[in-house]
Every structure is written in C-alpha cells, then in structure tokens.
N, C-alpha and C positions, 0 to 999 in steps of 0.2 A: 193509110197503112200500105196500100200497094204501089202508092207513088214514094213511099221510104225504101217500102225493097226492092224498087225498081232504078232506087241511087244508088241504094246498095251492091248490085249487081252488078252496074256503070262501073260502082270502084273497082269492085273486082278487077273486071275486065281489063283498065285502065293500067293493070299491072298483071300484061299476057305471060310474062315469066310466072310469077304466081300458077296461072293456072297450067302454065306443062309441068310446071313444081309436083302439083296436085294430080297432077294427071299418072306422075310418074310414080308415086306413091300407092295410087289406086293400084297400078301394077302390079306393082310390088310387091301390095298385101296378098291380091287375088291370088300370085303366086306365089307366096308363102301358105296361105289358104290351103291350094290345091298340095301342093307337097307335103301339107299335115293332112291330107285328105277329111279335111270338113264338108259333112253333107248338112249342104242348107235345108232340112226337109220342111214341110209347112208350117208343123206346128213351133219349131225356132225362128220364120221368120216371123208369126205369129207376133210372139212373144218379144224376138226384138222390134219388133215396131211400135206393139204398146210401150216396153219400156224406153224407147225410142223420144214418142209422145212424150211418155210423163217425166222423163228428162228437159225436153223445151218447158213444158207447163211449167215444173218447178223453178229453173232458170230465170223465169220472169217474174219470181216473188225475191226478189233480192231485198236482201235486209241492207245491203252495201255496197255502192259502185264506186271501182278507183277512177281515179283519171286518165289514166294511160290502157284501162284493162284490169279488167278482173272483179269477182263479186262474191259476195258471202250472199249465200242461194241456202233457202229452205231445205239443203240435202239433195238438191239436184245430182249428184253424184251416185247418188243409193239405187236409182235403177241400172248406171250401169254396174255397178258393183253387183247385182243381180246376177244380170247378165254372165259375169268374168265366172262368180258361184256354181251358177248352175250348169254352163257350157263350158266350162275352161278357156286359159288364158287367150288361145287362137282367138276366139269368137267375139272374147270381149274385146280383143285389139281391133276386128272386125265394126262390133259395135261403137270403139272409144272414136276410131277413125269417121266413120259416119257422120258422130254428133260433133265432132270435128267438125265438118264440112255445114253442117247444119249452122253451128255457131256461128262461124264466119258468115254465111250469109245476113246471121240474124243481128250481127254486132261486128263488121267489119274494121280492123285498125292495122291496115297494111304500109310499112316503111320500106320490106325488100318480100323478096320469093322466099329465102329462106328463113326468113321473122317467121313468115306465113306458117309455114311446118311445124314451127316450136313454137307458137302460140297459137293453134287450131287443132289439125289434126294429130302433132305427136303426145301432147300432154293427156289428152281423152282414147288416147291408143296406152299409156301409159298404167291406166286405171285397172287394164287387163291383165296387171301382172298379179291383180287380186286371186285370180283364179288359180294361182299355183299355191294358195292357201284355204280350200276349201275348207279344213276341218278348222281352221282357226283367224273366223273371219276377219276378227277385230285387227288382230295382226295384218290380215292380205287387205282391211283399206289402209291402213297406215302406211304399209310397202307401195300401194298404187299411188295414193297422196307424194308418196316422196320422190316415186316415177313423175308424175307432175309437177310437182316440184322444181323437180331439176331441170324439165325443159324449161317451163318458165325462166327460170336463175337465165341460163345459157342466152335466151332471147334476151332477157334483162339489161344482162353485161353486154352482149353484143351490138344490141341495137337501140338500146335504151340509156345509154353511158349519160349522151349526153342532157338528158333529166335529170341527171345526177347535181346537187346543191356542190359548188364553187369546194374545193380542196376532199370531197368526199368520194371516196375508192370507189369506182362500180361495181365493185363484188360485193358491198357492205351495202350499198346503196339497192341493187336487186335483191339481195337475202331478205333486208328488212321490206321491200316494195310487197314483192311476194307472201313473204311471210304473215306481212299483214294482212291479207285476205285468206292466204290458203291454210294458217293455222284453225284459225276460228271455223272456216268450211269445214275442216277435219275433222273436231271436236264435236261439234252441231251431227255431221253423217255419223261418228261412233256413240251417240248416245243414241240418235235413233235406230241403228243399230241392236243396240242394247237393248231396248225398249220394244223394237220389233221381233215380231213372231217368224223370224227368217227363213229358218229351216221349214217351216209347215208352211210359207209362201213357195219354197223350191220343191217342197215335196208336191204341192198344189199343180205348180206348173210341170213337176214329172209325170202327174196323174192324167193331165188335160192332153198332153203328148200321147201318154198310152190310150187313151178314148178317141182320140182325135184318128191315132192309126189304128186303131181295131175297126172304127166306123169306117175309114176307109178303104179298110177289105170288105 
C-alpha cells in the first residue's frame, strides 16, 4: 500500500504544473475564507476531519468503477454534505476542496493542470453549494450533485473528447460518461438522506461545539 502511494505521488509530481494549479487554488480558497471571515475554531475542525475520514472510508466501498474515473460509492458524499449543512456553503467548499486533494492522491488520473482542478478539487468544492439550502436538504444535495456535475462535463469535453467512440459529439459522450456514475451516486446519497436522522445528527454536532467551548472556559 505505501509503495502505491508512493507512485502515486511520483505522478503527481511528474506533472509540476498540476501542483502550482493546486497550490494556487489553495490560495484562493484561504482567501476567500478569510474575506467571509470563517473561524476555524476546534470543535469544526473536529468534525471536519471526522467527516473528512468517513468520506475516504466510504469512497473505498464502491459499488462501480468507470474507466477513465469516477464511482458509484456507498454515499460517500453525505459527509460532506454534512458538513456544507451544518457550517455553510464557505466551509463545505473548504471541506469539498480538501477531499479534493485527498482523492487525487488516493486515485490519481492526470492528463493536463487544468483536468486536475475539474476533476479533484473543484467538483468536491462544488458539493458546498449544499449549504445555501439548509432548510431544504434533499434539494441543496441535488444542486451540489449538479455543481459536480458540471465540472465533470467541462473535464469530460475538454480533455476527454478523445474517448469518445468514432462520429459521437463529446458533449453527448461526457453527459452520458458522467451521468452514468453520478446519477445513481445521487439517488443512493438522497434516499440515505431520507432515511437518515439528519437534523438530530447537526443538532448532535451543534451540542458537542457548545460542550466542547463551555469546557473550554
């Protein structure tokens, strides 16, 4: 395993634009970050770190791997969608970006610097738009799914054309590439959704914040 993600890595590097891509993004967010004045206090990095975790974990139960990228995952989406819920949009773009970078190391398929962006860290920065639909969650994963979505597409057509089968349009060819994974991922996250006790998970983690900083006075 450590000599996998130590090829992994190799690739990375192998493509040093990628990583000032990534470097410059990091900026980017920090400084949009700081201009919405998010305080990282402890019990949020806390909690994104678990959800952080139980994001990787689920990711590796893949019901489906394409061939070029992409997977129909147990809900691995549902913690950051957590996340975007409970902290708002900033945070989860904060969080989406992360597992971003996490991914890539853990599942690298680099053709240019900018693939890298639309197939890493902007589509899981995407997820964060869940957040601007707190009261009506089912809705804010479907709007984040379609923030994803659309990077995907974008990478697809872009850089992916030429996987496309002999007389077939790459816009047709990405829609359906895409769609085939990331529908079924959506459907699977909104029934557990459904199913899940959501709100009294986020009221959970509002209560462990407030105990967390009372103890700490």
């Amino acid at each position: 395993m450590e000599a996998a993600f130590s090829k992994n890595i190799a690739m990375i590097f192998e493509q040093p634009t990628s990583v000032f891509a990534l470097v410059a993004m990091v900026a980017l967010i920090l400084a949009f970050a700081y201009i919405k004045k998010v305080k990282l206090n402890t019990p949020m990095m806390i909690h994104i770190s678990l959800m952080l975790a139980l994001t990787v974990i689920l990711h590796t139960f893949r019901l489906y791997h394409m061939p070029q990228g992409g997977s129909v995952t147990l809900g691995a989406m549902i913690p950051l969608l957590l996340i975007a819920f409970r902290y708002g949009p900033v945070v989860g773009y904060l969080a989406g970006f992360t597992y971003g970078l996490l991914n890539l190391l853990q599942d690298p398929y680099i053709l240019h610097p900018v693939q890298v962006l639309f197939d890493y860290p902007l589509p899981y920065m995407a997820l964060g738009l869940a957040g601007y639909f707190k009261d009506r969650m089912l809705l804010g994963a479907i709007v984040g799914s379609c923030g994803r979505f659309i990077c995907h597409f974008i990478s697809g057509v872009v850089f992916f054309a030429s996987y496309a089968p002999p007389g077939t349009s790459p816009y047709w060819y990405s829609l359906v590439f895409n769609a085939t994974y990331l529908l079924p991922e959506l459907m699977i996250c909104l029934l557990i959704l459904r199913v899940l006790p959501v709100k009294r998970l986020l009221l959970q983690m509002r209560n462990s914040e407030n105990y967390v900083s009372g103890y700490g006075r």
